[in-house]
C-alpha positions as CSV (number, residue, x, y, z in Angstrom):
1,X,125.1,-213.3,25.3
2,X,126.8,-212.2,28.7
3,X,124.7,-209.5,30.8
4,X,127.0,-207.0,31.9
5,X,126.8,-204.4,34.6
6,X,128.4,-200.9,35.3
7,X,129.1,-200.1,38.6
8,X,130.9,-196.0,39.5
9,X,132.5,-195.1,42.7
10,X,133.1,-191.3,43.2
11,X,136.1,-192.6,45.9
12,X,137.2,-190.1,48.6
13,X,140.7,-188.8,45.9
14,X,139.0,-190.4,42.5
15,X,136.6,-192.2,40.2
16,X,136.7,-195.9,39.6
17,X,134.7,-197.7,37.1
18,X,133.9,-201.1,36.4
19,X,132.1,-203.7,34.3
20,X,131.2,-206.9,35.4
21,X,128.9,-209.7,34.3
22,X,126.3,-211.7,36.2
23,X,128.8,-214.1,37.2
24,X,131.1,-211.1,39.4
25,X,133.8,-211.4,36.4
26,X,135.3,-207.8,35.6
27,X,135.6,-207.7,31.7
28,X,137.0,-203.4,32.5
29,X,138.4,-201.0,34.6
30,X,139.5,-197.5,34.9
31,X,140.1,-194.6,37.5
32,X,141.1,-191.6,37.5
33,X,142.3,-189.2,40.4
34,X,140.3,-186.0,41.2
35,X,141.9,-183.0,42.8
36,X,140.5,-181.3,46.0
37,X,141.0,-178.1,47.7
38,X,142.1,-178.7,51.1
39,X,143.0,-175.5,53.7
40,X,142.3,-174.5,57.2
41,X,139.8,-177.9,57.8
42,X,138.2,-177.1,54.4
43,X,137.7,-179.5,51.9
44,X,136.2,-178.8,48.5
45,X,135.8,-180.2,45.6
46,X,134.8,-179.0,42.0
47,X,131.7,-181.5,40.9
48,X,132.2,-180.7,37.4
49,X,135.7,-182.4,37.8
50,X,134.0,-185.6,38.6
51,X,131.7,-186.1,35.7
52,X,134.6,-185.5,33.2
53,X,136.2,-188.2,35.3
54,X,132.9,-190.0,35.2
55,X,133.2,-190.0,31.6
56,X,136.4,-190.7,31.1
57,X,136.6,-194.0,33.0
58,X,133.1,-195.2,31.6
59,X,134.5,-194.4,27.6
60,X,137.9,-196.3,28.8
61,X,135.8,-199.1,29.6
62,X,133.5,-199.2,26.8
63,X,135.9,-198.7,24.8
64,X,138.2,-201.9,26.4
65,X,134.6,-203.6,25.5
66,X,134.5,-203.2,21.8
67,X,138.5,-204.4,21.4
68,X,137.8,-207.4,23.1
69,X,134.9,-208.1,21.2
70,X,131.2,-207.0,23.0
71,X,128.5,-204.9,22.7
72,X,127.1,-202.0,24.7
73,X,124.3,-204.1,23.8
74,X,125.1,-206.4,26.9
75,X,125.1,-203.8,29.3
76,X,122.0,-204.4,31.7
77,X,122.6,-201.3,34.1
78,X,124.6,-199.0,36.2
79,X,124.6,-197.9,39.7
80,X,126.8,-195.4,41.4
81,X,128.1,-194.7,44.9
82,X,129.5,-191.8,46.3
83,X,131.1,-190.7,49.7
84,X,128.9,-190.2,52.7
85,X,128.4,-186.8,53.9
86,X,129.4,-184.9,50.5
87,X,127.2,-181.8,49.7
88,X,126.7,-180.7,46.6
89,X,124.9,-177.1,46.5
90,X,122.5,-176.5,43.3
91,X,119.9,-174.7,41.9
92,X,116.6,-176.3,41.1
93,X,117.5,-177.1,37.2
94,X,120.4,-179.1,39.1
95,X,123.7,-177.0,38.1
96,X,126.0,-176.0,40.7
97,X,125.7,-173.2,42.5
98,X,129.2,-173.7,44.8
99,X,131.7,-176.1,45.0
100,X,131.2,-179.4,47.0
101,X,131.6,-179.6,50.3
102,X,133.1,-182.6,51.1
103,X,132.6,-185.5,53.6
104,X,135.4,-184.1,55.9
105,X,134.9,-180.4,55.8
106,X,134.8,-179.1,59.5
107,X,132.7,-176.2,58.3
108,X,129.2,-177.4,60.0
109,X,130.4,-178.9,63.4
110,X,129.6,-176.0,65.3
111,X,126.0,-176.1,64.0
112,X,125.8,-180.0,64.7
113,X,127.6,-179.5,68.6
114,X,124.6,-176.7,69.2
115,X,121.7,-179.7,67.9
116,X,123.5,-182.1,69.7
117,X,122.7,-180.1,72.6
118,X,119.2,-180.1,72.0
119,X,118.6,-183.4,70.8
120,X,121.4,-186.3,71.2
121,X,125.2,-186.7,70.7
122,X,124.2,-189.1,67.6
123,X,123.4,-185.8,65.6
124,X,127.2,-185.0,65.8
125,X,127.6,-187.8,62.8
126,X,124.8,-185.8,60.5
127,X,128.1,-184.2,58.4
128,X,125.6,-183.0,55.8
129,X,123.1,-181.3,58.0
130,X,126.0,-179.6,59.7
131,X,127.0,-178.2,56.1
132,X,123.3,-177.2,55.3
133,X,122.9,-175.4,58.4
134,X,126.1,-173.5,57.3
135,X,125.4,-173.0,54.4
136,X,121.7,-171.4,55.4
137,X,123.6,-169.1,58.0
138,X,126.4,-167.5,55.9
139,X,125.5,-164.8,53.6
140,X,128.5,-165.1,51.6
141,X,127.6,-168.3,49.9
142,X,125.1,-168.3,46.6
143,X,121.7,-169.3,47.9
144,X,121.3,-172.9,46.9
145,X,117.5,-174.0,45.9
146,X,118.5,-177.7,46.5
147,X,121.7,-179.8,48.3
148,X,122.2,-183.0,47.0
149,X,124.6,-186.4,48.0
150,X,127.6,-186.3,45.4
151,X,126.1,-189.9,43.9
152,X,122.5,-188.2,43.5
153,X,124.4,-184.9,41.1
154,X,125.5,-187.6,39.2
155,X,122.9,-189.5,38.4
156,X,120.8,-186.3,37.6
157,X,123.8,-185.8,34.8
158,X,123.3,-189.4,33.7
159,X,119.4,-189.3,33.3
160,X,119.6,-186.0,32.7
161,X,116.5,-184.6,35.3
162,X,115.8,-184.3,38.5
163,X,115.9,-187.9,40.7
164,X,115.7,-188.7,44.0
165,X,118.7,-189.6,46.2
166,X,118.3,-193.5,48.0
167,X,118.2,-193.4,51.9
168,X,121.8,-194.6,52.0
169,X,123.5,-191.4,50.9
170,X,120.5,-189.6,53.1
171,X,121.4,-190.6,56.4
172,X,123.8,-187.8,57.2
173,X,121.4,-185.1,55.8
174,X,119.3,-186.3,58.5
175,X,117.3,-189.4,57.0
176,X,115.3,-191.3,60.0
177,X,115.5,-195.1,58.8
178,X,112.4,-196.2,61.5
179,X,110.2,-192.8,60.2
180,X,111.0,-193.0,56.6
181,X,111.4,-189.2,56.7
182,X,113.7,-186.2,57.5
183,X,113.9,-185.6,61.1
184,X,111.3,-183.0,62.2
185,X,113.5,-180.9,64.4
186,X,115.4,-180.2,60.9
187,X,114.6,-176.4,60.5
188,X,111.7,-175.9,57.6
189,X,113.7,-173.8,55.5
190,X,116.3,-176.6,55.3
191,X,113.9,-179.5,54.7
192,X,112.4,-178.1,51.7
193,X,116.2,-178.2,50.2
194,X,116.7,-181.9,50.6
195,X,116.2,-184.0,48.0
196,X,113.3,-187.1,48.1
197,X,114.2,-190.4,48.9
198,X,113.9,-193.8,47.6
199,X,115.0,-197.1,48.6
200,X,119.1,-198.3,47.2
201,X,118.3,-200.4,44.5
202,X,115.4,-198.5,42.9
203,X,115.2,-197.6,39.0
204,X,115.8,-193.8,39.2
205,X,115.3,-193.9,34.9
206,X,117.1,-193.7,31.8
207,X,120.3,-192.2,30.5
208,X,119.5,-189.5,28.5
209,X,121.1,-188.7,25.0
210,X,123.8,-186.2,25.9
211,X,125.2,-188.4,28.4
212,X,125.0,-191.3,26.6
213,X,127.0,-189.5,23.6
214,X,129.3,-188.0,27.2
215,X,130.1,-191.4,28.5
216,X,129.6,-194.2,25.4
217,X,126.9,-195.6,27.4
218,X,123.6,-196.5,25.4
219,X,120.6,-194.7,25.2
220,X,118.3,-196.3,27.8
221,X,120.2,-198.0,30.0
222,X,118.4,-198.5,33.5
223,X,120.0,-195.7,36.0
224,X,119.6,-197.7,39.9
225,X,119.5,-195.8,43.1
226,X,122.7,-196.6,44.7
227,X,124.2,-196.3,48.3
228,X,127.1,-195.0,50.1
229,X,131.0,-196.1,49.3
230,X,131.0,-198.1,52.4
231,X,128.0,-199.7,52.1
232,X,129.0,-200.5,48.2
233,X,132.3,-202.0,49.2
234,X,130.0,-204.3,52.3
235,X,128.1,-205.3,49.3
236,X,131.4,-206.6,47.1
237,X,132.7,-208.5,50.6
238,X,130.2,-211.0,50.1
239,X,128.1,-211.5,53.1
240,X,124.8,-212.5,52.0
241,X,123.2,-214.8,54.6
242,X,121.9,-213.2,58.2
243,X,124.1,-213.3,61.0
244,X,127.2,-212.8,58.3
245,X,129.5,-210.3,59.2
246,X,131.8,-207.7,56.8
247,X,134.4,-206.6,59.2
248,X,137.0,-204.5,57.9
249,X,140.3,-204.9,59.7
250,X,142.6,-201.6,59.4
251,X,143.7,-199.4,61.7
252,X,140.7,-199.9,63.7
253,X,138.2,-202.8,63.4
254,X,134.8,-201.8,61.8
255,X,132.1,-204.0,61.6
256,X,128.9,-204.5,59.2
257,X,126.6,-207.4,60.3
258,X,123.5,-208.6,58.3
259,X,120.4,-208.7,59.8
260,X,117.0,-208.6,59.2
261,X,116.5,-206.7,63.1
262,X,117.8,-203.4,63.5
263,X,118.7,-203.1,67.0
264,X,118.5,-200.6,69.3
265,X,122.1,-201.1,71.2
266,X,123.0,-197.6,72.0
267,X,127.0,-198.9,70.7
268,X,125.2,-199.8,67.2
269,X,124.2,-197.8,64.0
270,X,122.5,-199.3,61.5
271,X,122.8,-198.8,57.5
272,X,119.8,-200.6,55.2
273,X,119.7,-202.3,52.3
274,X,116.9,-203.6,49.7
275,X,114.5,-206.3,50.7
276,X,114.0,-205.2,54.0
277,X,117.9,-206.1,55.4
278,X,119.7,-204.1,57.8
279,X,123.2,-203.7,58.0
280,X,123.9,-202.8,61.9
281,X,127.4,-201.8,62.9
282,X,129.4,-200.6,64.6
283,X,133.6,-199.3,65.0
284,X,136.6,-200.1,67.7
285,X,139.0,-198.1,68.2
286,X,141.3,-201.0,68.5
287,X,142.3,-202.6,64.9
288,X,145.9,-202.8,63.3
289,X,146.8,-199.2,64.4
290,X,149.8,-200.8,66.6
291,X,151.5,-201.8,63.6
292,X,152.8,-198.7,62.7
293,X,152.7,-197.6,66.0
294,X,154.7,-200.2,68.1
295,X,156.7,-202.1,65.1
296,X,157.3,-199.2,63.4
297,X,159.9,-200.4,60.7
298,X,159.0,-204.0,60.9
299,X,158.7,-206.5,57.8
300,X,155.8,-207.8,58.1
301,X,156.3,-210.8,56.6
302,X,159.1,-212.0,58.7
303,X,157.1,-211.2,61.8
304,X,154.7,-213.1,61.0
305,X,157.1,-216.0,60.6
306,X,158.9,-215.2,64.0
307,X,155.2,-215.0,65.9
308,X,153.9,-218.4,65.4
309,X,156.0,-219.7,67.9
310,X,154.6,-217.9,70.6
311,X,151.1,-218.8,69.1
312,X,149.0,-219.4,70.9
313,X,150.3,-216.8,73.5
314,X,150.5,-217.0,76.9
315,X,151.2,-213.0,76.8
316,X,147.4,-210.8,77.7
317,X,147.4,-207.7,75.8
318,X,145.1,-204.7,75.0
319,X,146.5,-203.6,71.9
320,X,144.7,-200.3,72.1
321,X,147.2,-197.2,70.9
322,X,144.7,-194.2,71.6
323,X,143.1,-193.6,75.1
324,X,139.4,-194.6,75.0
325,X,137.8,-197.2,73.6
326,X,134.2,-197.0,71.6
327,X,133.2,-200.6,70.5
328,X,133.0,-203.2,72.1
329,X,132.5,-201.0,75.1
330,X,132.3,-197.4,75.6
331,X,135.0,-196.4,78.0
332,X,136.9,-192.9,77.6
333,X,139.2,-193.9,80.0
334,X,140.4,-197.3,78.3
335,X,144.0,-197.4,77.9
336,X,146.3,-200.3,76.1
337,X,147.4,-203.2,78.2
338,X,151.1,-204.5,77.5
339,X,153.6,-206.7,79.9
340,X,156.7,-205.1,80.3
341,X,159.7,-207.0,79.0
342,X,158.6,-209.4,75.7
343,X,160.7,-209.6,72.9
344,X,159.7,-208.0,69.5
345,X,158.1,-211.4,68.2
346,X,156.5,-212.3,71.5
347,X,155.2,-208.6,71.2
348,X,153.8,-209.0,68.0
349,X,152.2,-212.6,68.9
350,X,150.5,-210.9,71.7
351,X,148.8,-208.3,70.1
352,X,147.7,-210.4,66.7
353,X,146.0,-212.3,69.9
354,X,144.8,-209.7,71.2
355,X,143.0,-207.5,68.6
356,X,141.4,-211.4,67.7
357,X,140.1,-211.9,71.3
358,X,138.3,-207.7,70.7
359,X,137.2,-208.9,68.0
360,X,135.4,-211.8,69.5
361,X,133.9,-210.1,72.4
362,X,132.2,-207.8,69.4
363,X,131.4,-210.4,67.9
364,X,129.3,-212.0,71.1
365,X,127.9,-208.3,71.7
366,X,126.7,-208.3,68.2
367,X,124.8,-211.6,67.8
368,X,123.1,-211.0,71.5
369,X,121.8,-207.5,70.2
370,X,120.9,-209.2,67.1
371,X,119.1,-212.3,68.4
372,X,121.7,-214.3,66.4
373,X,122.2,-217.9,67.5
374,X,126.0,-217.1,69.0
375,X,128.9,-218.1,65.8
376,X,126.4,-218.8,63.3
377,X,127.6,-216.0,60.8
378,X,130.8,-216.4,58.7
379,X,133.3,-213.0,58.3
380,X,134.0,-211.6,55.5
381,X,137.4,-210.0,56.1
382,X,138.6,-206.8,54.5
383,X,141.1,-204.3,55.3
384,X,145.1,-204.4,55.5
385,X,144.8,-206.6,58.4
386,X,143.4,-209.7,56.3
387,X,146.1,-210.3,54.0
388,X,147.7,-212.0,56.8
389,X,146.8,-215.5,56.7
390,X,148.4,-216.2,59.9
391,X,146.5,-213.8,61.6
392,X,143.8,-214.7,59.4
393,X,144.0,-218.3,60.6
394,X,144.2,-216.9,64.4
395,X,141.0,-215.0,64.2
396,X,139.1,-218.1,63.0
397,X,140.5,-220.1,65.4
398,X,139.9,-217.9,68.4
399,X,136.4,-216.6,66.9
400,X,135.5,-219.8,66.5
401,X,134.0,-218.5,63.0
402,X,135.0,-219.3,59.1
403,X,136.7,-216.3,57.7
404,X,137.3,-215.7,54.0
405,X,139.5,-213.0,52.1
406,X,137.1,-211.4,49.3
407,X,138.5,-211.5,45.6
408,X,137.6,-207.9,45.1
409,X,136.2,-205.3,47.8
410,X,135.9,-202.3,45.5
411,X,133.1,-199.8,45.7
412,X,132.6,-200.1,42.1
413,X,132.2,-203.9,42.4
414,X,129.5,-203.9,45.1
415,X,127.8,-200.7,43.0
416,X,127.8,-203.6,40.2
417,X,126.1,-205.9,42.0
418,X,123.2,-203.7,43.1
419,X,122.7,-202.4,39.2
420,X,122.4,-206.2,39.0
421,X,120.2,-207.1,41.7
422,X,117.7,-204.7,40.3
423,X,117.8,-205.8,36.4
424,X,118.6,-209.1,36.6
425,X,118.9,-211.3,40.2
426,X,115.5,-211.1,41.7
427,X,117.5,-210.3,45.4
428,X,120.5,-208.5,46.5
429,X,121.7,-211.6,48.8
430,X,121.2,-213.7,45.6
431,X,123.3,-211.4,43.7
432,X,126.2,-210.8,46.4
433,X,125.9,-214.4,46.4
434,X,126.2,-215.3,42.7
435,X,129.0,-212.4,41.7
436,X,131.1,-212.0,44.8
437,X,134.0,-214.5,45.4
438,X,136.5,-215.3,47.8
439,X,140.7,-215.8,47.3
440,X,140.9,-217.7,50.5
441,X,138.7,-219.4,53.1
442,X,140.1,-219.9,57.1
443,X,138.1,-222.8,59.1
444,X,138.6,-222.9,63.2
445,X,141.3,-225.6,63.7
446,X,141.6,-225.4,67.4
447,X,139.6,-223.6,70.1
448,X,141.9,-220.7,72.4
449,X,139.1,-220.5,75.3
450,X,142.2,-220.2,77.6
451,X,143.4,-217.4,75.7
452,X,140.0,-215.3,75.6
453,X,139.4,-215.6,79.1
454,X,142.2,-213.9,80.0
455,X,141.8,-211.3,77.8
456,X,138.3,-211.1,79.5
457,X,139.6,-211.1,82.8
458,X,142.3,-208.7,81.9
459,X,139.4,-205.5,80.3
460,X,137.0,-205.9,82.7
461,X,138.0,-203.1,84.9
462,X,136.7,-200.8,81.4
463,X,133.4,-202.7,80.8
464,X,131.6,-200.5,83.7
465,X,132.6,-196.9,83.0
């Protein structure tokens, strides 16, 4: 009998669910949109909203199960990610006492700019301890005995109780990874409303009655601590050996590595996972962004075609669209480098070139920090940028690094894969590595050392600010 799996994203405009077995095949699938209120940099959302889409897409898929033949019997556990940075406001019992306040909601920057002053400009991230501090300072909201990550009010509906949140979902409320604890600058009075933490992974309990007769799901199924949407769709990438690499390629590059150091890089942050792994990262400003910027009304498709003539190019560009650039190197003052003169194809050659030779130079920045032996990781490409397999093929070429296209990078898929690394792989690498696949693998065919020395040569004036 097949062990299956449920995994629940709480996506940034929806739910998705889905059920997979042991293997990483997806027997079901449903989503279903959830409606925010959005005005003057406010963003919230109604949480009671998501559980009715919670169990909606979990009884669509249970009930795809029994047409095609299984039991809820087979289900083995279910995990659940959520957006980073969400606050839900509650009373101790768990019920809402507000609306969410989403991930993008500009409500606490002002708080966060006045820490930052006090502390460090990495505080400006802590989205959720900017909306706590709000939400302690203005009289006009209910008082709130308790603010939860959206994933953690979920779970309390599935088990039914109160349950801790994982340090994934914590790090914005102010989580130290090192300390293992809230910062201690957080003010007292805001502490004491955060929720206690656990390691991603963990069995938070059981789903209670009314949520099983809610969703379909059975009586007793293991609830496990999840992590944060990004994290969950690294997870469904693949990478599961150190030194790997989960870089998403959109309209900037963002990269996940790994690693079993955390570094202290001051260009790095660092994410962690069960088993004593550390996912250390870090984003560009630079990605697919001139695209739509440069070409745009371009098909795609035919540029591609028309660009591999010029491949390798002879053309040095910066493909940068915005002024200042974060990752590789920190430089306000960065601005895009771009001959006068080329022709639309040469154009486009030049800057799939150029956003591979960025990508590289991360690359070398991130296995020095790491204490990586230099291109031992593979990539595990995501993003719009990777259903390109000429540009694909480029970046493994000038990378010097294999390069595969996941089968499936959905949140709900890598939440999947942790409900089954804690019920029934014995490791979360081991799991990634047994249920997540790859369409299409790229191999280095030919080296372009010419190629990345120039682009070297040509961004050196930004690599001492």
């Amino acid at each position: 009998m097949e062990h299956l799996f449920v995994g629940i994203d709480l996506g940034k405009s929806g739910i998705r669910t889905l059920i997979v077995d042991e293997i990483g095949q997806i027997h079901a699938q449903a989503s279903c949109p959830v409606q925010g209120d959005r005005r003057n940099g406010l963003h919230r959302q109604n949480p009671e909203e998501w559980w009715q889409a919670v169990c909606s897409t979990v009884s669509a898929c249970i009930s795809h199960l029994k047409r095609c033949g299984a039991s809820t019997s087979q289900l083995r556990g279910v995990s659940i990610d959520g957006t980073s940075g969400t606050v839900v406001p509650t009373d101790r019992g768990g019920q809402c006492t507000g609306p969410a306040i989403m991930y993008d909601d500009t409500s606490g920057r002002e708080f966060l700019t006045e820490l930052s002053r006090t502390h460090s400009t990495a505080v400006l991230s802590l989205s959720a301890l900017g909306t706590a501090y709000c939400l302690k300072n203005d009289n006009s909201q209910p008082v709130s005995s308790q603010l939860l990550p959206q994933a953690t009010w979920l779970c309390r509906q599935l088990v039914g109780s109160v349950v801790p949140t994982d340090y994934s979902n914590a790090l914005k409320f102010g989580y130290d990874l090192e300390k293992s604890q809230y910062y201690t600058w957080i003010k007292p009075a805001i502490r004491e409303q955060l929720p206690a933490v656990v390691e991603p992974g963990t069995i938070l309990g059981e789903l209670c009655r009314k949520a099983s007769e809610q969703t379909q799901l059975p009586e007793g199924l293991p609830l496990v601590a999840g992590v944060t949407d990004g994290v969950a769709s690294c997870i469904a990438s693949g990478l599961h050996q150190s030194g790997d690499y989960s870089t998403s390629l959109g309209s900037t590059l963002v990269f996940k590595s790994l690693s079993e150091n955390r570094s202290s890089h001051p260009l790095l942050y660092s994410h962690k996972l069960p088993g004593g792994y550390w996912l250390p990262g870090a984003a560009s400003n630079t990605g697919a962004s001139w695209i739509k910027t440069w070409f745009p009304d371009a098909d795609l498709p035919r540029m591609d075609a028309e660009a591999v003539r010029y491949l390798p190019s002879k053309d040095t560009v910066y493909p940068l669209t915005l002024e200042g650039e974060r990752f590789p190197f920190a430089n306000s003052g960065a601005r895009a480098i771009l001959p006068p003169g080329l022709s639309n194809a040469r154009k486009f050659a030049a800057c799939l070139q150029g956003t591979a030779c960025l990508e590289r130079m991360a690359y070398t920045l991130l296995d020095d920090a790491l204490n990586v032996p230099p291109g031992q990781g593979e990539v595990y490409s995501t993003g719009g940028g990777s259903y390109s397999d000429i540009w694909m093929q480029l970046r493994a070429d000038l990378c010097q690094r294999v390069y595969h296209r996941p089968a499936c990078t959905e949140a709900a898929f890598g939440a999947a894969i942790l409900a089954a690394a804690a019920t029934r792989h014995s490791t979360l690498p081991g799991a990634i590595q047994r249920m997540a696949h790859q369409s299409k693998t790229f191999r280095p065919r030919r080296e372009l050392e010419e190629a990345y020395a120039g682009f070297v040569r040509s961004v050196q004036p930004f690599l001492s600010p």
